[in-house]
FIMI-519184 format. One record per residue: residue number from 0; x negated, y negated, z of N, C-alpha, C in turn; residue in one letter. Coordinates in steps of 0.001 Angstrom, whole numbers, plus 500000, padded with zeros to 6 digits. Layout:
BEGIN
  rodren  n.east  n.north    n.up  ca.east  ca.north   ca.up  c.east  c.north    c.up  lolum
     NUM       X        Y       Z        X         Y       Z       X        Y       Z      A
...
% end
This chain:
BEGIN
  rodren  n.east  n.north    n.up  ca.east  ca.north   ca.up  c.east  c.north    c.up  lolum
       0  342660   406972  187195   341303    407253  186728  340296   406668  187700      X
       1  339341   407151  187338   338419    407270  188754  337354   405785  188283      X
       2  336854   404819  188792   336072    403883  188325  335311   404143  187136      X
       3  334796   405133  187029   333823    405266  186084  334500   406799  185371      X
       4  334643   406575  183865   335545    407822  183349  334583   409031  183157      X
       5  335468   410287  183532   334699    411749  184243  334722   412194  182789      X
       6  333418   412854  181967   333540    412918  180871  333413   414223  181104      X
       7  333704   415177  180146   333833    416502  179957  332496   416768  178624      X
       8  331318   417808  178680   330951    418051  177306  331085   419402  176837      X
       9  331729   419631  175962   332134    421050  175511  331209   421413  174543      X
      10  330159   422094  174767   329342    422648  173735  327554   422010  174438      X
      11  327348   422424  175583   326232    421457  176198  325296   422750  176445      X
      12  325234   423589  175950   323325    424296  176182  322644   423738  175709      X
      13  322006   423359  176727   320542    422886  176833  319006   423363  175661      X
      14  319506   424600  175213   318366    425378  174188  318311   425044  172824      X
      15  319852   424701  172274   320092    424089  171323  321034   423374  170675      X
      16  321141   423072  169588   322117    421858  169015  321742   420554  169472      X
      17  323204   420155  169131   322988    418320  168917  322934   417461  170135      X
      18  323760   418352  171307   324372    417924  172671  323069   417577  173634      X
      19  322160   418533  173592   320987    418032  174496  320187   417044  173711      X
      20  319712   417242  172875   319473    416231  171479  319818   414436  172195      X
      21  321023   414433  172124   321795    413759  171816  322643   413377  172887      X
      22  324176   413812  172686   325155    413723  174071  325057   413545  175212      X
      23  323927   414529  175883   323855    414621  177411  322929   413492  177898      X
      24  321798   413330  177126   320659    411833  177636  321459   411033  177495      X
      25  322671   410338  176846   323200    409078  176211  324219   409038  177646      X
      26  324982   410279  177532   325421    409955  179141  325669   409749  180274      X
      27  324169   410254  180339   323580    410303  181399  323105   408662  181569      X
      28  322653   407880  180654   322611    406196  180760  323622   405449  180727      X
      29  324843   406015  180527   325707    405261  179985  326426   405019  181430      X
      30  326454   403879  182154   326690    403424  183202  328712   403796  183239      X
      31  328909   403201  182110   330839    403483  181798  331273   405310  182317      X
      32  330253   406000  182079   330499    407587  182077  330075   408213  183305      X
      33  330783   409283  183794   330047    410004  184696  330217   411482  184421      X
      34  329087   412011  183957   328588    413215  183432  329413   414175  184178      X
      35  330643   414565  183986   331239    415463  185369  331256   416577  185321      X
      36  331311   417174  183692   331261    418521  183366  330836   419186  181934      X
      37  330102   420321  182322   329534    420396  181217  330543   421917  180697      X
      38  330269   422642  179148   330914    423807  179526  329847   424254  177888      X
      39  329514   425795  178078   328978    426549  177568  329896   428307  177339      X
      40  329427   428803  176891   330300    430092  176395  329806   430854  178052      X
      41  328502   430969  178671   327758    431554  179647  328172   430858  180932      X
      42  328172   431318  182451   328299    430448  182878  326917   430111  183869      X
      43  326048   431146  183551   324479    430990  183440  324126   429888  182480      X
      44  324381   429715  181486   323317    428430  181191  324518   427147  180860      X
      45  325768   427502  181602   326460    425969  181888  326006   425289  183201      X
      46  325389   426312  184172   324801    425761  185432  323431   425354  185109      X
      47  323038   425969  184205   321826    425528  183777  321968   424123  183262      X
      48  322924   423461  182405   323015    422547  182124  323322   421339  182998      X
      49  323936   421967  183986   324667    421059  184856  323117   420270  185763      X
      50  322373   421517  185870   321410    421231  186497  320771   420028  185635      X
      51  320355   420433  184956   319507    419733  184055  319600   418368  183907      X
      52  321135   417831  183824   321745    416960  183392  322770   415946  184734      X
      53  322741   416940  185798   323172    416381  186943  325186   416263  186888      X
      54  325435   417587  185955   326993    417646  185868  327506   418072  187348      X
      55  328852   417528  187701   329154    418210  189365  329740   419605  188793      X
      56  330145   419488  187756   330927    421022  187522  330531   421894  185893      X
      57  330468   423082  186169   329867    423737  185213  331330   424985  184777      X
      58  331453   424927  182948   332615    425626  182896  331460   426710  181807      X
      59  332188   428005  181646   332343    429019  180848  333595   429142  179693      X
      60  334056   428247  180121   335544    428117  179289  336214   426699  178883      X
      61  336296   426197  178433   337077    425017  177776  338278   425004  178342      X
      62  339073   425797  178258   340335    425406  178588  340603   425217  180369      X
      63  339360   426039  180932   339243    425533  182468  339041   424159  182833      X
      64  338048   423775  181928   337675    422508  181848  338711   421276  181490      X
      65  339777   421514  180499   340840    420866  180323  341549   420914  181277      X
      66  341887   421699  181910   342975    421614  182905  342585   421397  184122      X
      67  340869   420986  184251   340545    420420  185298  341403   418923  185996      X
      68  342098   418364  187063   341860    417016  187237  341231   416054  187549      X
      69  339969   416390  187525   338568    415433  187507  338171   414914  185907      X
      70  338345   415112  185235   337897    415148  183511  338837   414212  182824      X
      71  338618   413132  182573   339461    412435  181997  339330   412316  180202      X
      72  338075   412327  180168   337622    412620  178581  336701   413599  178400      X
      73  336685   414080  177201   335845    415081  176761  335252   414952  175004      X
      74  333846   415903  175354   333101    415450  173778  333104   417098  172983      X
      75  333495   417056  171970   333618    418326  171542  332332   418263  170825      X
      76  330760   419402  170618   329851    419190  170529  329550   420586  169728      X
      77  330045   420849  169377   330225    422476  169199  329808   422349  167195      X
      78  329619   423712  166644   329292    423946  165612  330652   423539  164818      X
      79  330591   422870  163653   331506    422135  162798  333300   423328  162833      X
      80  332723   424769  162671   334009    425616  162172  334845   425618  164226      X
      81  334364   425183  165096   335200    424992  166464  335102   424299  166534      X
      82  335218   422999  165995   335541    422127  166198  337506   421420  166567      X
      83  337993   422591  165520   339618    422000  165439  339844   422406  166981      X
      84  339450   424245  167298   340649    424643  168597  340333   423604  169841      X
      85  339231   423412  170372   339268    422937  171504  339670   420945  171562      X
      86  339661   420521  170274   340037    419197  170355  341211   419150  170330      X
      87  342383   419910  169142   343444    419970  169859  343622   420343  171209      X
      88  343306   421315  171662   343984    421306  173029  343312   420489  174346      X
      89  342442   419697  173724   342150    418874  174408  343170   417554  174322      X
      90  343651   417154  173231   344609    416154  172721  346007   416702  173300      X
      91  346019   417996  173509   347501    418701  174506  347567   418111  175841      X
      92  346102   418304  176144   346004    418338  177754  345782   416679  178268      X
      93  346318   416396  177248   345786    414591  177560  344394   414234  177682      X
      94  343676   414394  177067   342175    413279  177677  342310   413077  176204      X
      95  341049   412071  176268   340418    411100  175289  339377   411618  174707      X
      96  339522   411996  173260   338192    413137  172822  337348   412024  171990      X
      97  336653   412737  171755   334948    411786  171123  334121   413709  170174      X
      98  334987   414098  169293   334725    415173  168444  333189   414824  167409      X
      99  332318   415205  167168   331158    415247  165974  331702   415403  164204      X
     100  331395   414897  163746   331073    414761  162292  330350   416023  161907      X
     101  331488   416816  161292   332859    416395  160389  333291   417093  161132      X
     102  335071   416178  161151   335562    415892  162229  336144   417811  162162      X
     103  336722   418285  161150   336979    419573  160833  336350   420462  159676      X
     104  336866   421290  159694   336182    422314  158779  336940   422103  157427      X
     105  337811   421083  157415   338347    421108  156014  339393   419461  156306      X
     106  340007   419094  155346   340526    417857  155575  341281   418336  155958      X
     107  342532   419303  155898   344175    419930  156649  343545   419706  157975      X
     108  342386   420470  158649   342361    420458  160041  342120   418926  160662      X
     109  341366   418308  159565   341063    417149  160295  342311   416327  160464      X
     110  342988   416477  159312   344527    415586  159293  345082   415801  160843      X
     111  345782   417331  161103   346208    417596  162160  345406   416681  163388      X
     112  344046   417080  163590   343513    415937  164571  344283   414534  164538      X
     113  343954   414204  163531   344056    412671  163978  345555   412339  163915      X
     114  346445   413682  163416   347733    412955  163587  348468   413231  165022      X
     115  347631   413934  166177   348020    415096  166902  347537   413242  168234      X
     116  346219   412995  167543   345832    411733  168510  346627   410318  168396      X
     117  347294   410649  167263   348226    409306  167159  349194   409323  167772      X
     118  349880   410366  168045   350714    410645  168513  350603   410849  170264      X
     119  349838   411286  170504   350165    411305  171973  349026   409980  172653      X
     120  348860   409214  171526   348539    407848  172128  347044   407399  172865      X
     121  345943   408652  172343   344823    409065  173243  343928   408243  172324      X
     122  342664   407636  172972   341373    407368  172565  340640   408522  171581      X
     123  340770   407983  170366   339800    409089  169699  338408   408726  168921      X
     124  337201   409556  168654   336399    408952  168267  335466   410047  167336      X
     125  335164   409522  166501   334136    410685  165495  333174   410319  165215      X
     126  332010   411255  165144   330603    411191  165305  330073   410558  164210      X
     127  329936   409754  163762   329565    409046  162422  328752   407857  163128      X
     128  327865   407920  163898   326937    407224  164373  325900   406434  163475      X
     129  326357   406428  162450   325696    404939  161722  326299   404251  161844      X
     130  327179   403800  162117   328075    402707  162322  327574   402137  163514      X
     131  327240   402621  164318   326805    401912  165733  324910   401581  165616      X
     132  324479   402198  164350   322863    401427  164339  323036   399835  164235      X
     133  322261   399386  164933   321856    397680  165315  321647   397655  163818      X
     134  320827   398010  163396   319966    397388  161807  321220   397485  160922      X
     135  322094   398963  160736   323277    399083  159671  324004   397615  160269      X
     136  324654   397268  161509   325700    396466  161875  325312   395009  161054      X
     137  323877   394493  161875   323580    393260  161314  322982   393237  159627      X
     138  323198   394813  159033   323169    394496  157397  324459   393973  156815      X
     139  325938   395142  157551   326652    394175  157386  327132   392735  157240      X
     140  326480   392607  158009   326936    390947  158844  326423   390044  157471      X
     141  325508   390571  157296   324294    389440  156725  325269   389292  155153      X
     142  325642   390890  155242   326063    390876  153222  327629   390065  153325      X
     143  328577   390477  154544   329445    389628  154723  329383   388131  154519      X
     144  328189   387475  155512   327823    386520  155447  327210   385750  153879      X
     145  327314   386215  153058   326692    385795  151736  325181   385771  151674      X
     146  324624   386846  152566   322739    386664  152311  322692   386834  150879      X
     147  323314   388138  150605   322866    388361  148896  323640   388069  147975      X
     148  324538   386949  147825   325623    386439  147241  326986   387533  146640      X
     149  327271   387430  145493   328194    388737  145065  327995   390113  145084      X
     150  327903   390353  145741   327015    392333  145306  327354   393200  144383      X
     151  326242   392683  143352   326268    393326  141788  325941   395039  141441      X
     152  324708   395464  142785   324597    396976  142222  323780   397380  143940      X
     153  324232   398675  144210   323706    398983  144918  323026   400644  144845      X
     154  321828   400830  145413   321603    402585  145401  320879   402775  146957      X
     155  321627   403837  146979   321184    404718  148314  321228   406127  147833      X
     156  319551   406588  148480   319422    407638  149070  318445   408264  150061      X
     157  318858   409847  150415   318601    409933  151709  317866   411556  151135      X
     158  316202   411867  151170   315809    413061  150884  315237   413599  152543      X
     159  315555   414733  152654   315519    415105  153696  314583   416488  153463      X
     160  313909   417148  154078   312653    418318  153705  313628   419756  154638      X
     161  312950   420686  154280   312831    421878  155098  314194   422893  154898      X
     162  314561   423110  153774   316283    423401  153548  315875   425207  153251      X
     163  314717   425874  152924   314914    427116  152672  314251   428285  153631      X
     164  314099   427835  154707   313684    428693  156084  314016   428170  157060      X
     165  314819   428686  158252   314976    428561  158869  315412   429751  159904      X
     166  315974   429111  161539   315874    430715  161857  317038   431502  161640      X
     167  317646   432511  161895   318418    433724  161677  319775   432121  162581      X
     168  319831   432168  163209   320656    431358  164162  321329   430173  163658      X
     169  320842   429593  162717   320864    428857  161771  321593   428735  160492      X
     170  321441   429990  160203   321464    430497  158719  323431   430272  158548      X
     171  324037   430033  159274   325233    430368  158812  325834   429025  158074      X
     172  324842   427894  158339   325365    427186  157480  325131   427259  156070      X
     173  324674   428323  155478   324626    428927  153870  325788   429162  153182      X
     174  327135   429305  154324   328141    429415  153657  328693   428054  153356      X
     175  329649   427525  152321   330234    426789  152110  331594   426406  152647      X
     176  331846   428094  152844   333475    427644  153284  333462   427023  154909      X
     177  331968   427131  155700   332375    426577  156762  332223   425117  157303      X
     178  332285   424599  156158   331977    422959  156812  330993   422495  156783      X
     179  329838   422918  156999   328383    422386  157282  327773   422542  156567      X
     180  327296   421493  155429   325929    421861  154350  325832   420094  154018      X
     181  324542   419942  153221   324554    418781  152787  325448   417958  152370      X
     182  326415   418678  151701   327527    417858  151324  328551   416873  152213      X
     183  328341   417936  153606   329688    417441  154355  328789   416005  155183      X
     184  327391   417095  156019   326547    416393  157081  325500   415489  156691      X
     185  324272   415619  155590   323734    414906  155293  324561   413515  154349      X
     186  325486   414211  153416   325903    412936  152389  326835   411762  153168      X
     187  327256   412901  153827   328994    412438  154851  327900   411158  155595      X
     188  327390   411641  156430   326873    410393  157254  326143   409023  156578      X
     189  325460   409527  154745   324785    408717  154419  325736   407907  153619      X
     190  326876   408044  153158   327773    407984  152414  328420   406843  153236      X
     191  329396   407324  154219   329594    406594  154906  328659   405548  155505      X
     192  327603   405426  155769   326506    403947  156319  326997   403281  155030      X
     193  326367   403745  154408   326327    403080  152988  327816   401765  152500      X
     194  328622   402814  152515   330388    402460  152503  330495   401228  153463      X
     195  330290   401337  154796   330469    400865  155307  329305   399497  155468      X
     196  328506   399232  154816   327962    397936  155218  328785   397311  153440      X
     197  328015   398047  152397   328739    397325  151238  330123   397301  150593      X
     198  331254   398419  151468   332622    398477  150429  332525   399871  149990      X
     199  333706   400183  150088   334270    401343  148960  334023   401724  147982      X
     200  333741   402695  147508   333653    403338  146189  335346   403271  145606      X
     201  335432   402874  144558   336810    403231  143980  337216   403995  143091      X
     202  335861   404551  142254   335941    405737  141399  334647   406185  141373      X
     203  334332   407957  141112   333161    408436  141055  332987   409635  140043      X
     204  331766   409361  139603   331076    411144  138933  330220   411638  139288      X
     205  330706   412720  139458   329276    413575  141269  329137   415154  140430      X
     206  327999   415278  140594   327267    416693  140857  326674   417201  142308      X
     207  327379   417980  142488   327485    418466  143268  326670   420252  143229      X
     208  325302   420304  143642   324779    421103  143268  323827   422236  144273      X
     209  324042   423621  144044   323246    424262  144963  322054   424966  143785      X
     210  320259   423821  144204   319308    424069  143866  318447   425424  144771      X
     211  318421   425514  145886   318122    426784  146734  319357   427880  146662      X
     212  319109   429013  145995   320125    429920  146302  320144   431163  146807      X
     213  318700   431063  147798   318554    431623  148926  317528   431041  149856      X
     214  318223   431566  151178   316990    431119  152396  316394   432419  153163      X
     215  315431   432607  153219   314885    433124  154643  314922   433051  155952      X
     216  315302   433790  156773   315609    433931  157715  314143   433748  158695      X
     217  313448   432804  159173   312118    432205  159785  311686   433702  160759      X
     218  312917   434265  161634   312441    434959  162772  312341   436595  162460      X
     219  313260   437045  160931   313591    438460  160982  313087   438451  159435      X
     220  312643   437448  158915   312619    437920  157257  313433   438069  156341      X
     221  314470   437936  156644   315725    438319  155948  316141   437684  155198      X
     222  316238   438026  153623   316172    437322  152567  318287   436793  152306      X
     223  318527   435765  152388   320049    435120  152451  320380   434659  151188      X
     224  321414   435085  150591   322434    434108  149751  322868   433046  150281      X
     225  322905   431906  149545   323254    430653  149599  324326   430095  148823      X
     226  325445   429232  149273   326319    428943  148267  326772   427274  148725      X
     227  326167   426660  150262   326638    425422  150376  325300   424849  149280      X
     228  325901   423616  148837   325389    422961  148212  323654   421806  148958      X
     229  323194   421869  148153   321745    421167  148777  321482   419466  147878      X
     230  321832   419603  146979   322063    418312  146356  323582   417594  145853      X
     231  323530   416145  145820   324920    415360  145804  324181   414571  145243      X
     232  324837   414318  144112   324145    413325  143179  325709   412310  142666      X
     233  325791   411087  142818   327376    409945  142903  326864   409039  142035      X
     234  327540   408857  141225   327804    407638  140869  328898   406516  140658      X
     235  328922   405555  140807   330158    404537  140362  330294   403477  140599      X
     236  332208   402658  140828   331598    401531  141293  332396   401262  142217      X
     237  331893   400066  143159   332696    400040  144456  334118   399148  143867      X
     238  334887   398791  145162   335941    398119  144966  335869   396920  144458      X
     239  334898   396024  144555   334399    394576  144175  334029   394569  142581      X
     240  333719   395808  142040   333137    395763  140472  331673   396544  140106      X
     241  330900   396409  141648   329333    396527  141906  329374   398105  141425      X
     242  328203   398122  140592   327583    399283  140213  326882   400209  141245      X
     243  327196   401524  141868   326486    402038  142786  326313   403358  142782      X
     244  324972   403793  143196   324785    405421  143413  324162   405808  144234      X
     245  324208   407305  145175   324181    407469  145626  323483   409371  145475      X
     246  322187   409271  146163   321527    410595  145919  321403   411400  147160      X
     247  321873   412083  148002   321550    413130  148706  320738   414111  148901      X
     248  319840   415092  149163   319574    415923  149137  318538   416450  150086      X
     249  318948   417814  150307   317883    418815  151398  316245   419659  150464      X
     250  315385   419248  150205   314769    419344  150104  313885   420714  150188      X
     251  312456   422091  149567   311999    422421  150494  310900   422053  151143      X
     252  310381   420703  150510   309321    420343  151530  309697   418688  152306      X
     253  308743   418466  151727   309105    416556  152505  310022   415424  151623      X
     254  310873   414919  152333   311346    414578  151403  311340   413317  151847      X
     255  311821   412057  151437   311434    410512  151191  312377   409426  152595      X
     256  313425   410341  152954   313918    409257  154093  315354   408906  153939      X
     257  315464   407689  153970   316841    406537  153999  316260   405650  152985      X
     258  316852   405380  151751   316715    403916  151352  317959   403743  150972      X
     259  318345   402533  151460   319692    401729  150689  319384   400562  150335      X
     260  319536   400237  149462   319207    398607  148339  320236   398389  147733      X
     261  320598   396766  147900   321770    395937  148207  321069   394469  147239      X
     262  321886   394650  145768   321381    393374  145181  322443   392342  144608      X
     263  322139   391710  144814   323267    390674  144679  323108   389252  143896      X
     264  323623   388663  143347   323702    387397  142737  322512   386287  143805      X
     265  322608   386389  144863   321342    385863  145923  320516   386331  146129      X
     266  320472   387105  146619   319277    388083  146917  319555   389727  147132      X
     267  318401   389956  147710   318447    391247  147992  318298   392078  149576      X
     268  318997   393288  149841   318597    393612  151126  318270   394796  151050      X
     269  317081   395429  152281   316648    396615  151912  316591   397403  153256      X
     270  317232   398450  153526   317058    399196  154663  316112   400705  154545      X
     271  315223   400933  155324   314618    402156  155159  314487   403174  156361      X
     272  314480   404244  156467   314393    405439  157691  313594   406551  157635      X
     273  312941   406936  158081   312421    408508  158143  312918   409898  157777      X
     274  314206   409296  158088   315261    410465  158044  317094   409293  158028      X
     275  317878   409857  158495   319358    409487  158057  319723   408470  159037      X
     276  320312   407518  158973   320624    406243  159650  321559   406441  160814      X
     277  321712   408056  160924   322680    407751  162308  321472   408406  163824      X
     278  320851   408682  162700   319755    409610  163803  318475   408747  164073      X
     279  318014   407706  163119   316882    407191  163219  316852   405824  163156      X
     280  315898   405233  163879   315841    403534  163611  315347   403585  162667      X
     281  316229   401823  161730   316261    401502  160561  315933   400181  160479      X
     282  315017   400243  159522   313885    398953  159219  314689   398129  158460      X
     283  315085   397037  157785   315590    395971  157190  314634   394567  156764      X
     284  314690   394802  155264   313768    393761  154478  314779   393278  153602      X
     285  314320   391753  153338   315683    391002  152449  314658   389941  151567      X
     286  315325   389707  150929   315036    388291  149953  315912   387636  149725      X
     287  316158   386105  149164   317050    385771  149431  316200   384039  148261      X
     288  316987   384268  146772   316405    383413  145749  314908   383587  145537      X
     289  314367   384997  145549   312860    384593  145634  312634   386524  145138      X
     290  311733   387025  144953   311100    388541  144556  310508   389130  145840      X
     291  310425   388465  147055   309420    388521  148080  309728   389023  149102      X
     292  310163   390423  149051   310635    391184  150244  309647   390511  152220      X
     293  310629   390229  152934   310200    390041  154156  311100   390674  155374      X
     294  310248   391156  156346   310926    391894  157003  312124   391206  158058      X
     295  313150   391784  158438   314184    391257  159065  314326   391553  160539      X
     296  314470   390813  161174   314684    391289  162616  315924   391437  163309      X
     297  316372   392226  163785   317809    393126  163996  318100   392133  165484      X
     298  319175   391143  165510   319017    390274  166685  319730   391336  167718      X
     299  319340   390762  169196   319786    392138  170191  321494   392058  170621      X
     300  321856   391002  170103   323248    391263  169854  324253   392675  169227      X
     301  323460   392957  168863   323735    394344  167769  323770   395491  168884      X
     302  323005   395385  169960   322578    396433  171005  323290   396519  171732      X
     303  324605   397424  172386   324893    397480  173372  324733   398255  174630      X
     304  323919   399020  174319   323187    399626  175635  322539   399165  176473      X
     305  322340   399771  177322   321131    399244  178528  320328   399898  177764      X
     306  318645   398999  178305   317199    399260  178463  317061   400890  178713      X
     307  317922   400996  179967   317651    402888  179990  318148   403930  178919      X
     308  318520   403399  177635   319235    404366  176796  317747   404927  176487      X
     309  317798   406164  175973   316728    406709  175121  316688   406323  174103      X
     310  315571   406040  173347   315224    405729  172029  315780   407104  171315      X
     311  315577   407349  170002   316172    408395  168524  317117   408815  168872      X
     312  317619   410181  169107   318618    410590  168422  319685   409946  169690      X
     313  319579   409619  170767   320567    409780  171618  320761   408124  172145      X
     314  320175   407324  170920   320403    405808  171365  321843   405446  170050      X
     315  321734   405795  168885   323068    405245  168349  324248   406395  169021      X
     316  324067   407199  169319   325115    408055  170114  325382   406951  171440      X
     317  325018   406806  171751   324888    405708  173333  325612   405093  173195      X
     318  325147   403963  171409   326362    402970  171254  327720   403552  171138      X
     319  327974   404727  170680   328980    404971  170728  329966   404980  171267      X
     320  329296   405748  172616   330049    405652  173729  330696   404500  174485      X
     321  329580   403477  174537   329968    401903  174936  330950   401645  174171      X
     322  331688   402263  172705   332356    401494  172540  333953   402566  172672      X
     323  333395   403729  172975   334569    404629  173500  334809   404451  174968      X
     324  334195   404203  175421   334496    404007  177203  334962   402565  177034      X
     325  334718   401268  176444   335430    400229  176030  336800   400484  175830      X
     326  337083   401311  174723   338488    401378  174450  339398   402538  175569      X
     327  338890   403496  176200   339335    403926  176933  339906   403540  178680      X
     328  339167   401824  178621   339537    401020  179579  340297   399643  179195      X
     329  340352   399745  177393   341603    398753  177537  341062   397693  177171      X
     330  339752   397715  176819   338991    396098  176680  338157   396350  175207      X
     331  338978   397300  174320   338213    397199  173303  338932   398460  172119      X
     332  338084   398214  170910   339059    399385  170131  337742   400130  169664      X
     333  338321   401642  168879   337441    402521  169092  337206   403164  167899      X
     334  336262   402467  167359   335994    402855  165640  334573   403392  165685      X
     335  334672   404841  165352   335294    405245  163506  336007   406052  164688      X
     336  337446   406271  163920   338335    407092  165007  338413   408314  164067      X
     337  339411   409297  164426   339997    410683  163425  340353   409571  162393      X
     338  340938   409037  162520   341831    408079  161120  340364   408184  159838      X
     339  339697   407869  160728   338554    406928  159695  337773   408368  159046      X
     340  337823   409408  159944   336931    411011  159770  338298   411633  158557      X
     341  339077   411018  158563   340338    411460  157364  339995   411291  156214      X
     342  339555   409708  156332   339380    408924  155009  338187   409360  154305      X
     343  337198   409943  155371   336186    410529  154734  336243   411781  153886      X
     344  336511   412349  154743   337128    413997  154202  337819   414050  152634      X
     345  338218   412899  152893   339612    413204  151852  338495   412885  150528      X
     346  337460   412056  150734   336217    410883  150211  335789   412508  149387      X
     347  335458   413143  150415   334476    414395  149655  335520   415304  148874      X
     348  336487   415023  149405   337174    416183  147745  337403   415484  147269      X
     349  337403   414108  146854   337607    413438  145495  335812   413927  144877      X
     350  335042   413950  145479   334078    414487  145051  333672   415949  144519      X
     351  334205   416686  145039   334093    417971  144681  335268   418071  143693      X
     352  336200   417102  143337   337005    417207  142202  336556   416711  140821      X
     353  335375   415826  141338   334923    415000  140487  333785   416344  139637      X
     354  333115   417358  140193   332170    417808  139857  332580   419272  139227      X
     355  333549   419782  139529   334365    420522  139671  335636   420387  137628      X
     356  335706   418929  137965   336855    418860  136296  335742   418384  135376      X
     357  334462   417765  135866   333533    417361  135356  333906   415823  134228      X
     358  334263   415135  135478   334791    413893  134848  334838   412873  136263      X
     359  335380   411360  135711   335192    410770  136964  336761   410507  137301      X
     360  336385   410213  138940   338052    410220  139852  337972   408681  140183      X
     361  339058   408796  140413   339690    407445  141251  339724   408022  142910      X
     362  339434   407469  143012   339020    408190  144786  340398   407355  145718      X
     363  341002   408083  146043   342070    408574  146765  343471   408389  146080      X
     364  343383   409122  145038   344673    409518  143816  344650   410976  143983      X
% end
């Protein structure tokens, strides 16, 4: 391997999605990476990208790109339902993948992933980029640490605006069967922050609900059936005893942000966002024996980027990477992996079982 690992991005036009957003600025700072190839369906706007982004090689095809020997890892960036073909055969061809949330279009595909990466021994990593926000890490720390003593009840939620127009291009996430709707992307990511600073859910009762049951098409007019779901409404309690719930939802106008509130026998902790904690910086207020919310300061320990990362969407992606190019050199491990994008998956059909028998589950029975 070459000093600095040759990353591959599969799904990198520049016009839209998450990859220019996101992926391509983060690697482009990320000193561990060297942007080597980009690949698009065109091979007009993979040069376009390359340009843009300073890739040495521009693909039309994925599997060219795999069987390149310059490419040691690759980011699968692509719309949730391609997500399975090109990561397996990226996991064939040996490199080290770094796939987006959710990890597949259903838990069977995701299983196969991560059992396909265990097996041939590769670096794997899934897009669940709250885990790498500075503010989520050191909330952990703090609740680990006993800031808020036992943690008696917690609620999070995350209202998000703009769910019944959008453009024609767009629109296909209306279906359910393909992976992508509030349920999987908005709850999945908020679900998980959540999980992960306070503990497990160990049983739940969820509604699971589609309030819009059509969208408009922004560019052609075109009036759409709708069947993924727009609201997730949880309740229960975690593994410790703590009472917790959890509200989701896509909105059609403005909707309220990130709040997660964390109360405990000591005190209390409070995180807030604009929007969802893997995409946005997150504010943190605590108390601690007292009613008197004060704001918290996120120490820069939490940060592992350089100064040159971009701020929003493409700075907790950044961390990511620091900690996938870490483990891909041997000096570190590489969480949230497929393993962890399993546990999730498996998380949401105990949910959709829960809403579905209309009773509560034991979450992973």
């Amino acid at each position: 391997m070459a000093d600095r690992i040759r990353i591959g991005v599969i799904g990198a036009n520049i016009h839209r999605g998450w990859a220019p957003r996101s992926h391509l600025p983060a690697l482009v700072a990320s000193p561990e990476f060297e942007l080597t190839g980009v690949c698009t369906t065109r091979m007009e706007s993979a040069e376009e990208s390359a340009q843009a982004f300073g890739a040495r090689l521009a693909f039309d095809n994925y599997e060219n790109m795999l069987a390149h020997p310059e490419i040691d890892a690759v980011a699968v960036v692509l719309r949730v339902p391609s997500h399975y073909e090109p990561t397996m055969a990226a996991l064939n061809a040996g490199k080290h993948v770094y796939t987006e949330w959710p990890l597949g279009q259903d838990t069977g595909q995701a299983r196969e992933m991560a059992e396909l990466a265990q097996a041939k021994g590769l670096v794997n990593m899934v897009g669940l980029q709250a885990r790498a926000n500075p503010a989520m890490l050191h909330m952990k720390d703090l609740i680990e640490d006993g800031f808020v003593g036992d943690v008696m009840s917690c609620h999070c939620s995350m209202i998000r605006g703009g769910v019944l127009s959008r453009v024609l291009d767009r629109t296909w996430q209306r279906d359910v069967d393909l992976g992508a709707n509030t349920l999987t992307i908005a709850f999945g990511h908020t679900v998980d922050a959540m999980q992960f600073v306070v503990g497990d859910l160990a049983q739940v009762s969820s509604v699971v609900s589609t309030q819009a049951r059509q969208w408009t098409a922004s560019d052609t007019g075109d009036v759409l059936d709708v069947t993924s779901p727009d609201n997730v409404l949880v309740s229960g309690q975690l593994d410790n005893g703590a009472v917790a719930s959890v509200h989701v939802a896509s909105t059609p106008y403005a909707g309220s942000g990130l709040r997660l509130e964390v109360y405990g026998s000591k005190g209390t902790l409070m995180a807030a966002s604009d929007d969802s904690p893997q995409l946005k910086e997150v504010n943190l207020e605590g108390a601690q024996n007292s009613d008197r919310l004060e704001a918290i300061e996120v120490p820069a320990r939490y940060t592992s980027v350089l100064e040159g990362m971009p701020a929003g969407e493409a700075f907790n992606v950044g961390q990511m990477y620091y900690q996938f190019g870490q483990a891909i050199n041997g000096s570190g491990t590489c969480e949230p992996s497929f393993a962890t994008a399993v546990k999730l998956h498996e998380f949401l059909d105990d949910i959709r079982r829960s809403t579905t028998e209309g009773r509560q589950v034991a979450v992973g029975d």
